[in-house]
C-alpha positions as CSV (number, residue, x, y, z in Angstrom):
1,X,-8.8,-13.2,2.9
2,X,-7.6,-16.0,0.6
3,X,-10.3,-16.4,-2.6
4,X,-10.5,-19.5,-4.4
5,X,-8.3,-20.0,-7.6
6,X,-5.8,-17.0,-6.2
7,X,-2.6,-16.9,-8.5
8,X,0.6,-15.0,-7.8
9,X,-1.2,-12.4,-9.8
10,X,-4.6,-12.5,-8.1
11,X,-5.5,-11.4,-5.0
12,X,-3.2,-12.6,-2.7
13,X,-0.4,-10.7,-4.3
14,X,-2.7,-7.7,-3.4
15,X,-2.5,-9.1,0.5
16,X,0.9,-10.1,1.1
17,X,3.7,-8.2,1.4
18,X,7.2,-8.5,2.7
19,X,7.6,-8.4,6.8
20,X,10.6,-5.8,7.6
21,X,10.8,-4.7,11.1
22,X,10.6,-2.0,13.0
23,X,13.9,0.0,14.1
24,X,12.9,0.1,17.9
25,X,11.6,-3.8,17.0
26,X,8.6,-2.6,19.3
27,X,5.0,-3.7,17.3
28,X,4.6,-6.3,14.2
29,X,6.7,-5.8,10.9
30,X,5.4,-3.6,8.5
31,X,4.5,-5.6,5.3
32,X,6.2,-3.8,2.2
33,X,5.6,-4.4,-1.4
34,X,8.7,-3.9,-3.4
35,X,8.3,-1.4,-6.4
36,X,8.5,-4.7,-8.6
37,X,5.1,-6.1,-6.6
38,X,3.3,-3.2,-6.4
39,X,3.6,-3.5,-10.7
40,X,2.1,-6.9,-10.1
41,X,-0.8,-5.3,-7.8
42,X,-1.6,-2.1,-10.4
43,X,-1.6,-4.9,-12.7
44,X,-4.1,-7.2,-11.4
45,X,-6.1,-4.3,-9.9
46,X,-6.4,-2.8,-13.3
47,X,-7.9,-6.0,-14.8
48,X,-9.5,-7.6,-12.2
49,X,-13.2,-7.9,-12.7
50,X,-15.2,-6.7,-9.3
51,X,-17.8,-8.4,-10.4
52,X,-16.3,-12.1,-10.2
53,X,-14.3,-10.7,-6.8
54,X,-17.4,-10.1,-5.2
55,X,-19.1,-13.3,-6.3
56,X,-16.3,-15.4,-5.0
57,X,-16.0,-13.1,-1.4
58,X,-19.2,-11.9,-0.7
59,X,-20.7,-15.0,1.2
60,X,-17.3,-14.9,3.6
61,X,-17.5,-11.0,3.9
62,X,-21.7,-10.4,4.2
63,X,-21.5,-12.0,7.8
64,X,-19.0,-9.4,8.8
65,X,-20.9,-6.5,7.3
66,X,-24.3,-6.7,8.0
67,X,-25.3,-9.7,6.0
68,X,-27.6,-9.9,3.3
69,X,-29.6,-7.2,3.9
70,X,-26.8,-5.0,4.0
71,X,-25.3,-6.2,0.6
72,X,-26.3,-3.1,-1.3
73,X,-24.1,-1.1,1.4
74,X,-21.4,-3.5,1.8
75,X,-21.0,-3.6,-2.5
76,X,-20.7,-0.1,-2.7
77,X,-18.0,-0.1,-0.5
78,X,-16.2,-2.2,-1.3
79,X,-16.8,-1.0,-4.7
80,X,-15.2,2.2,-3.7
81,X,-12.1,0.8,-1.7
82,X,-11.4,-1.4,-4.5
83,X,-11.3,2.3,-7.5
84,X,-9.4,3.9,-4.6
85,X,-6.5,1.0,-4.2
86,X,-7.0,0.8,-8.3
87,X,-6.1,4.5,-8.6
88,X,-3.4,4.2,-5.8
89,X,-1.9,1.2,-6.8
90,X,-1.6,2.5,-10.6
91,X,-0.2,5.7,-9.9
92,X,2.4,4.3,-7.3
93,X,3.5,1.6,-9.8
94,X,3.9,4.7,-12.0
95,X,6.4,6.5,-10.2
96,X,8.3,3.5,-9.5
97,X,7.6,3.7,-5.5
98,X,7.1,0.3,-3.1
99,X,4.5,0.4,-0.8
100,X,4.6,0.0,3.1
101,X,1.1,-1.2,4.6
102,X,0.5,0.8,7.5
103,X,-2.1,-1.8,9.9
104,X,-5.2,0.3,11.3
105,X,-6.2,-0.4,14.6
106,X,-9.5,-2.2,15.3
């Protein structure tokens, strides 16, 4: 998800990642955040106001998740994920340690 007015320190840094292959080459590249960008992540994370976040994402995600009568829902969630990757990101960026994004499976 791309929101509007994105910098190298919003969101999209958050997103992206570097595409390194797989040894067997078998499935898509694993994107990686180098320890450097997952500084830049903690850091936006940290100060990022979930208020305005939602404001700018919530008409493209409410389709997705019930729409509007399952805002409530879909905010707390999305509440939570974003403390958790807060507390994740921080604590990574702490130690020093890149991240590799693992994709789930839908």
């Amino acid at each position: 998800m791309h929101l509007a007015g994105a910098s190298s320190h919003g969101p999209d840094v958050v997103l992206g990642g570097r595409p390194v292959f797989r040894a067997d080459r078998h499935g898509p590249p694993l994107p990686v955040l180098t320890a450097a960008r997952t500084r830049g992540v903690a850091g936006f994370l940290a100060t990022a106001d979930f208020d305005e976040l939602w404001d700018t994402a919530r008409n493209t995600l409410l389709p997705r998740y019930g729409g509007g009568s399952a805002e409530p829902e879909a905010r707390r969630v999305f509440t939570e994920a974003h403390q958790e990757l807060t507390t994740f990101y921080a604590h990574t960026a702490e130690h020093g340690d890149a991240v590799v994004k693992w994709p789930a499976q839908v």
